[in-house]
VOGULO-182581 format. One record per atom (N, C-alpha, C): residue number from 1; chain; atom name; x, y, z. Coordinates in Angstrom, 1 decimal, decimal comma. Layout:
N
+-----+--------+-------+--------+--------+--------+
| num | chaine | atome |      x |      y |      z |
+-----+--------+-------+--------+--------+--------+
| NUM |      A |    CA |      X |      Y |      Z |
...
+-----+--------+-------+--------+--------+--------+
//
This chain:
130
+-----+--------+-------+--------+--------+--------+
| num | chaine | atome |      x |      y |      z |
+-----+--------+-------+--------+--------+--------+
|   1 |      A |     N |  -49,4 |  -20,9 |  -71,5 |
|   1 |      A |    CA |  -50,4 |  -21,9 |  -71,4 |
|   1 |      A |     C |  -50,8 |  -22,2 |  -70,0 |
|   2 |      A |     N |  -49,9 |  -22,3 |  -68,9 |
|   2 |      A |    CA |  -50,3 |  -22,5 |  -67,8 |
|   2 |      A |     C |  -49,9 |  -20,8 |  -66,7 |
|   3 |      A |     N |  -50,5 |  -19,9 |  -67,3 |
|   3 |      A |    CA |  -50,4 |  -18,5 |  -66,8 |
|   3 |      A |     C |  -51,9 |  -18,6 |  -65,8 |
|   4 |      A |     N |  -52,9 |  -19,4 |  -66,1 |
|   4 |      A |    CA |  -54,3 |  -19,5 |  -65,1 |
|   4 |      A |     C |  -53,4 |  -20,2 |  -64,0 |
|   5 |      A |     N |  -52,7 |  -21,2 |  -64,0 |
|   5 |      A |    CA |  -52,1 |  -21,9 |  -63,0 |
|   5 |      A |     C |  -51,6 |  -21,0 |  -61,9 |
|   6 |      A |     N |  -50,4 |  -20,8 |  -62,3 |
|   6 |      A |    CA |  -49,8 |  -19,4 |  -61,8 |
|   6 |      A |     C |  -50,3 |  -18,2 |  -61,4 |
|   7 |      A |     N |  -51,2 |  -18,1 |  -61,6 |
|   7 |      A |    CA |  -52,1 |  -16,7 |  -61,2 |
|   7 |      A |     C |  -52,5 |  -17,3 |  -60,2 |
|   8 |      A |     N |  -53,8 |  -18,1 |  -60,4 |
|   8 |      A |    CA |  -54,3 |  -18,7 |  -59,1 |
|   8 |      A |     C |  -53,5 |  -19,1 |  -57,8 |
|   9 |      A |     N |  -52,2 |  -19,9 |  -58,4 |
|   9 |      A |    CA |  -51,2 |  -20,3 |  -57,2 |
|   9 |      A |     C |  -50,9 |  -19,0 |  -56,8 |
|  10 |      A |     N |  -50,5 |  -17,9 |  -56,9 |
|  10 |      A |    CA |  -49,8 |  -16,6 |  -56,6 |
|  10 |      A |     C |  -51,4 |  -15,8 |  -55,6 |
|  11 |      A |     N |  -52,5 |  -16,1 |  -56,3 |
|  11 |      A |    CA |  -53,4 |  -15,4 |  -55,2 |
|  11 |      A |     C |  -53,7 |  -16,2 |  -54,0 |
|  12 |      A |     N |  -53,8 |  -17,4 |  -54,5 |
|  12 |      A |    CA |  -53,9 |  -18,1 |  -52,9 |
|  12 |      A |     C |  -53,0 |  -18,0 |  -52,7 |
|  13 |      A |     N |  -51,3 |  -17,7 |  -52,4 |
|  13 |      A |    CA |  -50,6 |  -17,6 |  -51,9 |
|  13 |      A |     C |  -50,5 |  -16,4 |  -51,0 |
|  14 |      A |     N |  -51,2 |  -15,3 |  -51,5 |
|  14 |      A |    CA |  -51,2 |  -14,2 |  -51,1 |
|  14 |      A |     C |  -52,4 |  -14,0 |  -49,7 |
|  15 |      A |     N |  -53,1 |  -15,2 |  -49,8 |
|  15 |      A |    CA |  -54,2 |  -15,2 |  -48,9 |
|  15 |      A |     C |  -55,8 |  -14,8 |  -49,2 |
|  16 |      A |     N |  -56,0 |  -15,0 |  -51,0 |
|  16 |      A |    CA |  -57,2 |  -14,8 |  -51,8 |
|  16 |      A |     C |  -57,8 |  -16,1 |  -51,1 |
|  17 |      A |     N |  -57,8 |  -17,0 |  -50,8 |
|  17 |      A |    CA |  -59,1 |  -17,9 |  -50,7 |
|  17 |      A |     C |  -58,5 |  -18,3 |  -49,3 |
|  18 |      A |     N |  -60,1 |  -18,8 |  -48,9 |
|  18 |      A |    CA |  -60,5 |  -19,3 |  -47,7 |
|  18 |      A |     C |  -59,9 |  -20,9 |  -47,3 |
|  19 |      A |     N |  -59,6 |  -20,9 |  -45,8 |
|  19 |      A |    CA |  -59,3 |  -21,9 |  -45,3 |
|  19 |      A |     C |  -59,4 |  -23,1 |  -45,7 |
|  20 |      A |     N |  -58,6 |  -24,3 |  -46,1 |
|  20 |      A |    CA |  -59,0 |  -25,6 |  -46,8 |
|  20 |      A |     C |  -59,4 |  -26,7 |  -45,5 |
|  21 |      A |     N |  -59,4 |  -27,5 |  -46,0 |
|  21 |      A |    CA |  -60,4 |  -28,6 |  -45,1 |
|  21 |      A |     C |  -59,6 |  -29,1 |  -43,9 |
|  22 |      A |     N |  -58,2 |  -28,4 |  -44,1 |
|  22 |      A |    CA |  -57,6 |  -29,2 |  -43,0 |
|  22 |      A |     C |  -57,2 |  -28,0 |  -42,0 |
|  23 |      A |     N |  -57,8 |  -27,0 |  -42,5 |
|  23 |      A |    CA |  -57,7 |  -25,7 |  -41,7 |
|  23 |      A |     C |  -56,4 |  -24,7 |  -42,0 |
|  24 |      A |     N |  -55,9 |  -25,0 |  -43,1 |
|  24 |      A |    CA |  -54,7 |  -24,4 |  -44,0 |
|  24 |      A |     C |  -55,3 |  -23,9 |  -45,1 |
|  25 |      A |     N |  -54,4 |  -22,4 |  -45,6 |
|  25 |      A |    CA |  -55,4 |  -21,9 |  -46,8 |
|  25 |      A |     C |  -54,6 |  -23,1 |  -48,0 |
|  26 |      A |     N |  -55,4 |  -23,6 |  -48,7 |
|  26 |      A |    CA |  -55,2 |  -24,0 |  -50,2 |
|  26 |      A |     C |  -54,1 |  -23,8 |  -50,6 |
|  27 |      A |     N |  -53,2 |  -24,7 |  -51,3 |
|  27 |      A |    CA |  -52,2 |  -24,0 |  -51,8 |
|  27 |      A |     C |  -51,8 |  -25,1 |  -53,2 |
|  28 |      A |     N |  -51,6 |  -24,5 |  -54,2 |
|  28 |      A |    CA |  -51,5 |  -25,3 |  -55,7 |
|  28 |      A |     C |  -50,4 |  -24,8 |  -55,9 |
|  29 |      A |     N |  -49,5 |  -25,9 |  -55,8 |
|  29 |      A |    CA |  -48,3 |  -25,5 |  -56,5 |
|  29 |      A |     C |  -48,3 |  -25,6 |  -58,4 |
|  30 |      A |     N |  -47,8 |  -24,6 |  -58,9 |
|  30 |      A |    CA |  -47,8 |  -24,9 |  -60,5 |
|  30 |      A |     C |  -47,5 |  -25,8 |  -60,9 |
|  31 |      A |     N |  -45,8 |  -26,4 |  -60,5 |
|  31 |      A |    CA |  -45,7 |  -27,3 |  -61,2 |
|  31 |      A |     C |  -45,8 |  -28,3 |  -60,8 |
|  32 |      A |     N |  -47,0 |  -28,6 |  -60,2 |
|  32 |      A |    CA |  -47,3 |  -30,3 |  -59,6 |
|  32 |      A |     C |  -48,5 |  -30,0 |  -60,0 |
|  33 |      A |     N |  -49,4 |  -29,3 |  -60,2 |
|  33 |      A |    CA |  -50,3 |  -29,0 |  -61,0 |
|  33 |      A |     C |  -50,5 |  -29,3 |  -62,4 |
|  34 |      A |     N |  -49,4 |  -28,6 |  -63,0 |
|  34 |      A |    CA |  -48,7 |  -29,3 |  -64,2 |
|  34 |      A |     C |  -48,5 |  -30,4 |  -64,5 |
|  35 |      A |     N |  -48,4 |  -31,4 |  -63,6 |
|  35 |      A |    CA |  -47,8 |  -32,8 |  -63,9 |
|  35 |      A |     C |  -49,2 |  -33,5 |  -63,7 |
|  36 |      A |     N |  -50,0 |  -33,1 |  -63,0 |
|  36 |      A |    CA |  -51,7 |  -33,4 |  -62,5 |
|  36 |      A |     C |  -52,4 |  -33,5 |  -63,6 |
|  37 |      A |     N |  -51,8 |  -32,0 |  -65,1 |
|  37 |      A |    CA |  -53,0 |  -32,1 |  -66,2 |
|  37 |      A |     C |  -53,1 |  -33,6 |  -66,8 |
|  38 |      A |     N |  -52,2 |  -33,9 |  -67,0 |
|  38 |      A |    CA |  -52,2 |  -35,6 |  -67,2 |
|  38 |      A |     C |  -52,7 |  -37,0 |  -66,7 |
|  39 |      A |     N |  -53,7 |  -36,6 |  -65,6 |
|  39 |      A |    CA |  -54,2 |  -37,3 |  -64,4 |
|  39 |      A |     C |  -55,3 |  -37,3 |  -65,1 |
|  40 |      A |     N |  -56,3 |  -38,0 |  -66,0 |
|  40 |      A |    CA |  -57,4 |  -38,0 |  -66,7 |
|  40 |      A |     C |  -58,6 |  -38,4 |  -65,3 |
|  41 |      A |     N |  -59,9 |  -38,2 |  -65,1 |
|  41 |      A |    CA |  -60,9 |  -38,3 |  -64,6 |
|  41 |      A |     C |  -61,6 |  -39,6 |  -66,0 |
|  42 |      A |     N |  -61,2 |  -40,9 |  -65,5 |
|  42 |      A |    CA |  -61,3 |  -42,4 |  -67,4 |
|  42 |      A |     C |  -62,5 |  -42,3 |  -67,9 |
|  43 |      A |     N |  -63,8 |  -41,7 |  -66,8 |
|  43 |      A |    CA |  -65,1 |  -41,3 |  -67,3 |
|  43 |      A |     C |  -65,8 |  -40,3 |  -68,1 |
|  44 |      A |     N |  -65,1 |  -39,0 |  -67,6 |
|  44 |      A |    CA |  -64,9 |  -38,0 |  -68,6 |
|  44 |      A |     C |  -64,1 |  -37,5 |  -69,6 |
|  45 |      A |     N |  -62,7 |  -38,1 |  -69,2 |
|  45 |      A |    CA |  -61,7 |  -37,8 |  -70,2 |
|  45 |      A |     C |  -61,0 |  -36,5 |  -70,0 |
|  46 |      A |     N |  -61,6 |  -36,2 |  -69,0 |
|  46 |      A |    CA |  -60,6 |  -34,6 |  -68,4 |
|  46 |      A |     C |  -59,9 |  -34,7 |  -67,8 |
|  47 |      A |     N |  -58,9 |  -33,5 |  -67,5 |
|  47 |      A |    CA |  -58,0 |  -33,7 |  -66,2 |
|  47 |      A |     C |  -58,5 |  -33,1 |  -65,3 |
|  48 |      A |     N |  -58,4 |  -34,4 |  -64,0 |
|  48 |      A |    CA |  -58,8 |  -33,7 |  -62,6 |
|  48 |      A |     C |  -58,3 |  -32,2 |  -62,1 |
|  49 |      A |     N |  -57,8 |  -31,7 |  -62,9 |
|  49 |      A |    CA |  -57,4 |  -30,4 |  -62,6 |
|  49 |      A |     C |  -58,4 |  -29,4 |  -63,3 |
|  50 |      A |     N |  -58,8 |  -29,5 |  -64,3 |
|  50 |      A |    CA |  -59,4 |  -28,8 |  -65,3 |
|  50 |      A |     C |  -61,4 |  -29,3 |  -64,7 |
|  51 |      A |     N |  -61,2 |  -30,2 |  -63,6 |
|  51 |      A |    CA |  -62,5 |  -30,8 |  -63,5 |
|  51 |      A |     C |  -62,6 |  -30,5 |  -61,8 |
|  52 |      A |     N |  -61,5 |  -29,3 |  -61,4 |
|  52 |      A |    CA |  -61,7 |  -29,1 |  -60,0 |
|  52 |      A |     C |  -61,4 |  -30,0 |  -58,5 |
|  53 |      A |     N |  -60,9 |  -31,0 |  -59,2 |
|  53 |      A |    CA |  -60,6 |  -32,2 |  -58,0 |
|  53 |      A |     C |  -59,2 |  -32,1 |  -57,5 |
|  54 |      A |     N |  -58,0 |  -31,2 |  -57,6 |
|  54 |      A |    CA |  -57,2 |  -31,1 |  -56,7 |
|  54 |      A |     C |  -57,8 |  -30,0 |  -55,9 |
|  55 |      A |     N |  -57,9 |  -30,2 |  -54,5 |
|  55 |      A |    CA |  -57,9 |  -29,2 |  -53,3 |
|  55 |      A |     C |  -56,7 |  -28,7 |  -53,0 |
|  56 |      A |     N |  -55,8 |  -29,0 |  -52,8 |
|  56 |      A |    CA |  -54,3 |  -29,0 |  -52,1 |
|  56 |      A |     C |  -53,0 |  -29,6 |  -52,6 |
|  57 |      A |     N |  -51,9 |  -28,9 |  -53,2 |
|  57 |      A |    CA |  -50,8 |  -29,4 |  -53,7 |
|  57 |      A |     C |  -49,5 |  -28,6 |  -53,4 |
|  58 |      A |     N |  -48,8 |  -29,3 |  -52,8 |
|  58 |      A |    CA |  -47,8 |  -28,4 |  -52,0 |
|  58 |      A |     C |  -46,5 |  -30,1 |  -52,3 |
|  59 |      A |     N |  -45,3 |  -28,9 |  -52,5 |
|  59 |      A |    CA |  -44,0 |  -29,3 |  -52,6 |
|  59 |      A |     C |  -42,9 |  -29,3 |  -51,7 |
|  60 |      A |     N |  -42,3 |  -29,6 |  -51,1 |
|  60 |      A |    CA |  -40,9 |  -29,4 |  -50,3 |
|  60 |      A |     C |  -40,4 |  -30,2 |  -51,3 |
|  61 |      A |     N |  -38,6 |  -30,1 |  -50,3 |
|  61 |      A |    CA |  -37,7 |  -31,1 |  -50,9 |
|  61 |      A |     C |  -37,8 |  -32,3 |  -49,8 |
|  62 |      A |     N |  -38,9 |  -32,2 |  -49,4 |
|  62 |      A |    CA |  -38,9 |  -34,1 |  -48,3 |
|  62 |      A |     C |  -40,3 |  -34,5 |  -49,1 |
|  63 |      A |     N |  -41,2 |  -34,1 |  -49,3 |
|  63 |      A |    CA |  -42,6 |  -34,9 |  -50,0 |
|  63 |      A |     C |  -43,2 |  -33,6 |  -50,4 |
|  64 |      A |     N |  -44,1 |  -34,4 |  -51,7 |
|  64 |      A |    CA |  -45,3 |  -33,6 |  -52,4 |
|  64 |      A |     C |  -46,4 |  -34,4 |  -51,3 |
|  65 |      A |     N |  -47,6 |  -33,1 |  -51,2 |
|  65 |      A |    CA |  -48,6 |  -33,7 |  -50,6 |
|  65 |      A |     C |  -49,7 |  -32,8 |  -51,1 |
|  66 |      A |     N |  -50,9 |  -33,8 |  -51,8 |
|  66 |      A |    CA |  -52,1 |  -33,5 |  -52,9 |
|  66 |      A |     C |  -53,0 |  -34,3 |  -51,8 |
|  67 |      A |     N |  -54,1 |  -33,3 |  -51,9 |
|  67 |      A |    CA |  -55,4 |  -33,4 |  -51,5 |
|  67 |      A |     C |  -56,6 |  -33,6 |  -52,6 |
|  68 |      A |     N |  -56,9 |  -34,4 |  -53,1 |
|  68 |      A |    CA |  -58,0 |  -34,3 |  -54,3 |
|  68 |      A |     C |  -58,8 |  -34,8 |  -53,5 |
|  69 |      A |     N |  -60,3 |  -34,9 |  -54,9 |
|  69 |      A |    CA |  -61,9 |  -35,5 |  -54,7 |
|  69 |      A |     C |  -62,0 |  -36,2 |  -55,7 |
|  70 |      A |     N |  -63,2 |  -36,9 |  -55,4 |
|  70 |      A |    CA |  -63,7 |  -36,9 |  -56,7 |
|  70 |      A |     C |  -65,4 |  -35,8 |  -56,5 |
|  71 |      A |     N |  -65,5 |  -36,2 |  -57,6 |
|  71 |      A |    CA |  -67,2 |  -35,7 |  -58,1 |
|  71 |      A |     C |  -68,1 |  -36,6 |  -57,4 |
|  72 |      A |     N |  -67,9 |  -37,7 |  -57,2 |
|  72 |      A |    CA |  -69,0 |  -38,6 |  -55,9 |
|  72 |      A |     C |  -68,0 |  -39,7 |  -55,2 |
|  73 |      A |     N |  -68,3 |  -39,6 |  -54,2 |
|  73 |      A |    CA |  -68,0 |  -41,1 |  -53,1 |
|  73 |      A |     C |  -68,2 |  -42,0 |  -53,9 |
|  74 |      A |     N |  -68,7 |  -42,1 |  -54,1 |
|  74 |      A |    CA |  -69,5 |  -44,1 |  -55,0 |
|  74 |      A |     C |  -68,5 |  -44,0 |  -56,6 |
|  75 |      A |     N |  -67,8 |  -43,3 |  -56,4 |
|  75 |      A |    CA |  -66,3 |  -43,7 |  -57,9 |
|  75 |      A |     C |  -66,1 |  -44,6 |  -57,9 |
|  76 |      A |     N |  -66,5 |  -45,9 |  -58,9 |
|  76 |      A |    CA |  -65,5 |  -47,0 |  -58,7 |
|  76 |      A |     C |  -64,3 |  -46,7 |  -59,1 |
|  77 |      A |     N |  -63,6 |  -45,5 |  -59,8 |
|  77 |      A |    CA |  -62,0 |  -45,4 |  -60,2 |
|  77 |      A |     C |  -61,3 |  -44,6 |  -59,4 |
|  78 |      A |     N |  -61,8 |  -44,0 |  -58,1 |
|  78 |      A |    CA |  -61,1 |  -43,3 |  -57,2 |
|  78 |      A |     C |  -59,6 |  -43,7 |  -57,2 |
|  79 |      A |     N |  -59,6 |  -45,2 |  -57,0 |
|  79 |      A |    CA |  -58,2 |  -45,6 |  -56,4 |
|  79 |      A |     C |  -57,2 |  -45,7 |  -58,3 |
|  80 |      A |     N |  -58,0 |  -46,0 |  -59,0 |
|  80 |      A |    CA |  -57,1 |  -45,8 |  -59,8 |
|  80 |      A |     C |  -56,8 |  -44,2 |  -60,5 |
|  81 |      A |     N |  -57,7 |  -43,3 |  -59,8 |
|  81 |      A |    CA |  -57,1 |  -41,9 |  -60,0 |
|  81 |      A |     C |  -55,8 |  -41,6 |  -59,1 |
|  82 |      A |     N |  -56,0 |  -41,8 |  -58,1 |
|  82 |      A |    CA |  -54,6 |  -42,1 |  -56,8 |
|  82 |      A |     C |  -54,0 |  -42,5 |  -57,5 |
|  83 |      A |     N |  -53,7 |  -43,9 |  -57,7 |
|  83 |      A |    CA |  -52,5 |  -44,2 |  -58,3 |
|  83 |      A |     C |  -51,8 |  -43,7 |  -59,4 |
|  84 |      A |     N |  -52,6 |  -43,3 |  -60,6 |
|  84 |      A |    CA |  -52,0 |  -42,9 |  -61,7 |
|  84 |      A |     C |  -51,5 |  -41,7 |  -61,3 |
|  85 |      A |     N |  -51,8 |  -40,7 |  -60,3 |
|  85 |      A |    CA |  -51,3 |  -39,0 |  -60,1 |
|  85 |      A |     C |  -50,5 |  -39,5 |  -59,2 |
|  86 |      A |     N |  -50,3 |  -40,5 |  -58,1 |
|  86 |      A |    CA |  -48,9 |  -40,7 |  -57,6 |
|  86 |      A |     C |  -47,8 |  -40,9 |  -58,5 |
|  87 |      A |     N |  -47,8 |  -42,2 |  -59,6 |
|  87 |      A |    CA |  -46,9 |  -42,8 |  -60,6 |
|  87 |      A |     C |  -46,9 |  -41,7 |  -61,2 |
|  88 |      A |     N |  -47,4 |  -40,8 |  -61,6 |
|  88 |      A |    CA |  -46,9 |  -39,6 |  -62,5 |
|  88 |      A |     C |  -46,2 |  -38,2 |  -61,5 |
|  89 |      A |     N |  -46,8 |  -38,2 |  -60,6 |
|  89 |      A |    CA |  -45,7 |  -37,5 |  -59,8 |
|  89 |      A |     C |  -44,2 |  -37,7 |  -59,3 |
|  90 |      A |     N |  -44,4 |  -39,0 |  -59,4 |
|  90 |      A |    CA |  -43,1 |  -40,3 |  -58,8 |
|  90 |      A |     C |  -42,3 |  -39,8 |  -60,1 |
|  91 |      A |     N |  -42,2 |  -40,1 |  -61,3 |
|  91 |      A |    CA |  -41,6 |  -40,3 |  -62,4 |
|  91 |      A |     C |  -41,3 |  -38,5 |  -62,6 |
|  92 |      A |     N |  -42,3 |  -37,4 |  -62,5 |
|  92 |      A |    CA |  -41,8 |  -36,3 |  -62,6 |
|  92 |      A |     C |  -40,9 |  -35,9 |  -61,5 |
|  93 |      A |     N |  -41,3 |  -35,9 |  -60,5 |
|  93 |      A |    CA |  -40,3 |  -35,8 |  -59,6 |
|  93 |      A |     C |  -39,7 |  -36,8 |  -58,5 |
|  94 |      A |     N |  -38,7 |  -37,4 |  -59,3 |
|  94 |      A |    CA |  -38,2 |  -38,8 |  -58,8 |
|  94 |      A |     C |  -37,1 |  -38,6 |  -57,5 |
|  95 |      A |     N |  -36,6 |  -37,3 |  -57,7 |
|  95 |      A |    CA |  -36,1 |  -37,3 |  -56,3 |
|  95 |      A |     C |  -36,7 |  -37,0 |  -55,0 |
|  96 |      A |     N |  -37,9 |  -36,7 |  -55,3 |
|  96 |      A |    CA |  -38,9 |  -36,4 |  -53,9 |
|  96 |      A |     C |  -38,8 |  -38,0 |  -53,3 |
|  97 |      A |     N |  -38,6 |  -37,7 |  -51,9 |
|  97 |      A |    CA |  -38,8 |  -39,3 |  -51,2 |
|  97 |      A |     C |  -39,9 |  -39,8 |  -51,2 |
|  98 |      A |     N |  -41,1 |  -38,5 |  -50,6 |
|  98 |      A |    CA |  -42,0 |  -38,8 |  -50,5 |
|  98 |      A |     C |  -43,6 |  -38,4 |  -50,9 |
|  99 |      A |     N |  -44,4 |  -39,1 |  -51,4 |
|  99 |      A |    CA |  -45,4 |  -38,5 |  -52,1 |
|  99 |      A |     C |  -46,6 |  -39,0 |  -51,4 |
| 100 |      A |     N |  -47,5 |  -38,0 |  -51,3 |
| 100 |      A |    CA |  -48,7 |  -38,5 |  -50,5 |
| 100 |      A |     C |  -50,2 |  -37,6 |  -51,4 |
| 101 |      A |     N |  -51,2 |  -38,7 |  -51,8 |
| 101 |      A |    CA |  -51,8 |  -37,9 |  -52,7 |
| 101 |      A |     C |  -53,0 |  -39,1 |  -51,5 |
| 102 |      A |     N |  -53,8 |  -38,1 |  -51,5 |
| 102 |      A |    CA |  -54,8 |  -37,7 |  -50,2 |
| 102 |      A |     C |  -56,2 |  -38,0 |  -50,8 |
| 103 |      A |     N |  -57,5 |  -38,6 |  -50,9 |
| 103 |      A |    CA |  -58,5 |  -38,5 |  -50,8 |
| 103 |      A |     C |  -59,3 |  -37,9 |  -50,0 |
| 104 |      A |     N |  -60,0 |  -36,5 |  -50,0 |
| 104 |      A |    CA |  -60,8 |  -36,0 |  -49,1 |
| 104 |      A |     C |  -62,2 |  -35,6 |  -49,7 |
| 105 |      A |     N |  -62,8 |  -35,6 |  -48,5 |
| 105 |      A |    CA |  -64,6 |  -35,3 |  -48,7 |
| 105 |      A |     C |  -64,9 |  -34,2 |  -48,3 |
| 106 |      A |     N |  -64,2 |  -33,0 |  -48,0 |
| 106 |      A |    CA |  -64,8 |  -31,5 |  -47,6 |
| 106 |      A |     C |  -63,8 |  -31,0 |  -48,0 |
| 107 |      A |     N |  -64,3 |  -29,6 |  -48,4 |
| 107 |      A |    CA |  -65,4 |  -29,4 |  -48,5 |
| 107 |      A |     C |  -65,7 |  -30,8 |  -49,9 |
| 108 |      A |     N |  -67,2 |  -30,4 |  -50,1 |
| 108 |      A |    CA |  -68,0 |  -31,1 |  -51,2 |
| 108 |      A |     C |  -67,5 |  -30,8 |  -52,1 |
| 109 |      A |     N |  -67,3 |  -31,3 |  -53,6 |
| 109 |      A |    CA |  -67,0 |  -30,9 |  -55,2 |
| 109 |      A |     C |  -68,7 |  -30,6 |  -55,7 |
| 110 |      A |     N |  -68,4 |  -29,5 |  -56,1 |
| 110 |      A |    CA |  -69,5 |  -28,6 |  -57,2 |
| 110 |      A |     C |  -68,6 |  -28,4 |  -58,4 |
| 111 |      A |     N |  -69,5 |  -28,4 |  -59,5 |
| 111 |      A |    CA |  -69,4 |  -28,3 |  -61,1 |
| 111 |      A |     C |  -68,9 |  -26,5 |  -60,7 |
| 112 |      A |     N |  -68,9 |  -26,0 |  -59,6 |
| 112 |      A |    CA |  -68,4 |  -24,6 |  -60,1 |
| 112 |      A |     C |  -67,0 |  -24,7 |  -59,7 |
| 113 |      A |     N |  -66,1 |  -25,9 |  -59,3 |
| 113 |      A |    CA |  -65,1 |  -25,8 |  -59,2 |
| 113 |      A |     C |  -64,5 |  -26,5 |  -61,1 |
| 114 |      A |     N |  -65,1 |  -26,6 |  -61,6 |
| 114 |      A |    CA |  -64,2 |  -26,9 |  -63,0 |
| 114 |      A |     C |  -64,1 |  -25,2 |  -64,0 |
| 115 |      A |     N |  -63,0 |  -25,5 |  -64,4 |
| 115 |      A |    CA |  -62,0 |  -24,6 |  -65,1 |
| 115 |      A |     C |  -62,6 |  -24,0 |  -66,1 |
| 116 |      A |     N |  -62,6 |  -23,1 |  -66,7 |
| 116 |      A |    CA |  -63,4 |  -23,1 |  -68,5 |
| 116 |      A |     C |  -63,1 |  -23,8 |  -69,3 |
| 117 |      A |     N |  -61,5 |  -24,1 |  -69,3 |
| 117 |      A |    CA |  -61,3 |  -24,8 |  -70,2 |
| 117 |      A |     C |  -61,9 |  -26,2 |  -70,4 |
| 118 |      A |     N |  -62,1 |  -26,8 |  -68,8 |
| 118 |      A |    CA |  -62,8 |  -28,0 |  -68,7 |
| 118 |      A |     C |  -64,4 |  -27,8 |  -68,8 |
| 119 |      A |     N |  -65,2 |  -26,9 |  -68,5 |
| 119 |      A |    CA |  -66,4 |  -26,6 |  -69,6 |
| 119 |      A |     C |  -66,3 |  -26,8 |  -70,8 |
| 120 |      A |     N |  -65,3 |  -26,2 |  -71,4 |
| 120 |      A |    CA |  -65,1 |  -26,1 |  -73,1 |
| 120 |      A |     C |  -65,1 |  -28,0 |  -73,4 |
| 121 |      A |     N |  -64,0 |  -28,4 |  -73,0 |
| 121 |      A |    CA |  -64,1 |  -29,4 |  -73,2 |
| 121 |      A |     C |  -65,2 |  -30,9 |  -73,0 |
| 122 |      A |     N |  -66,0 |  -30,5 |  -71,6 |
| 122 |      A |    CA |  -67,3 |  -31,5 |  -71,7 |
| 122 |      A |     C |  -68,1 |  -30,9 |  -72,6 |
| 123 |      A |     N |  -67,8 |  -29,6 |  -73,6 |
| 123 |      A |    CA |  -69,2 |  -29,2 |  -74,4 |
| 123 |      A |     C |  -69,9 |  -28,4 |  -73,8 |
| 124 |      A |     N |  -69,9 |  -27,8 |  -72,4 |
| 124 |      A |    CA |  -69,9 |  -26,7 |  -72,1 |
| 124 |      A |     C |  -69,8 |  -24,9 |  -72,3 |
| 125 |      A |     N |  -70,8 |  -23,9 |  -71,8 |
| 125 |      A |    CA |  -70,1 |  -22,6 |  -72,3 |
| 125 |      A |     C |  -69,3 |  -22,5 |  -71,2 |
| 126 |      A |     N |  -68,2 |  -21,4 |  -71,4 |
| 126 |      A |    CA |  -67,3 |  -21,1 |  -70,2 |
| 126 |      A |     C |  -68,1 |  -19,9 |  -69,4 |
| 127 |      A |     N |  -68,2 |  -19,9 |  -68,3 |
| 127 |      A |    CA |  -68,5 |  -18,5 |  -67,7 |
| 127 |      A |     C |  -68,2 |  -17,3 |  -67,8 |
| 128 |      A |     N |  -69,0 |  -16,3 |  -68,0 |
| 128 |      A |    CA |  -68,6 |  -15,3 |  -68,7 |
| 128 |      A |     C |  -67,6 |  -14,1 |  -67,5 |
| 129 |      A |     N |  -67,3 |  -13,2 |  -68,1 |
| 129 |      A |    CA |  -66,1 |  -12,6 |  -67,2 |
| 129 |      A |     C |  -67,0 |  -11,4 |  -66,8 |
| 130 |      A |     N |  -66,9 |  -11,2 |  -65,4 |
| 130 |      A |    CA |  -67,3 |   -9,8 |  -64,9 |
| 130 |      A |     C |  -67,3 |   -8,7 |  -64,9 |
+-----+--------+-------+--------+--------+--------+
//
């Protein structure tokens, strides 16, 4: 089920995608990723994951540190997206000391950052394969 996860994490790892906003390539850990599909976007009903809003998710054994978006500045539920993917990170990984989940504005979110699966699910077609 989460083999897209894993794939992706393993090519950016490898140095498939371009520089992130903080001038570090991207990096999605799977299984904080994982714990992310549960982070609903309350307007859509999707997960911020499946809707392209994690930029950056990285693990040690001192802190997780998540870079998300949203889809516009003007969110009134930004802050309660924060909080719910902190408290769900907290509770999955309760011995991390420290958890820092980040709001950033660059790059921009585009609808070509969501998933197929998260097409499928607003009623969307998925994009077709090359």
């Amino acid at each position: 089920m989460l083999s897209w996860l894993r794939d992706r994490a393993t090519r950016q790892a490898a140095g498939g995608q371009a520089a992130g906003p903080y001038g570090c390539r991207d990096v999605l850990d799977p299984d904080v990723l994982d714990c992310l599909l549960d982070v609903l976007d309350p307007e859509v009903g999707v997960s911020v994951v499946h809707l392209g809003l994690v930029y950056r998710a990285v693990r040690s054994p001192e802190r997780i540190d998540i870079d998300l978006t949203l889809t516009t500045r003007t969110c009134p539920l930004g802050g309660m997206i924060v909080d719910d993917a902190r408290d769900r990170l907290g509770r999955r990984f309760n011995d991390c000391p420290a958890i820092l989940v980040r709001l950033v504005w660059s790059p921009a979110w585009t609808p070509d950052r969501i998933t197929d699966l998260g097409l499928a699910l607003l009623g969307h077609p998925t994009r077709a394969l090359p």
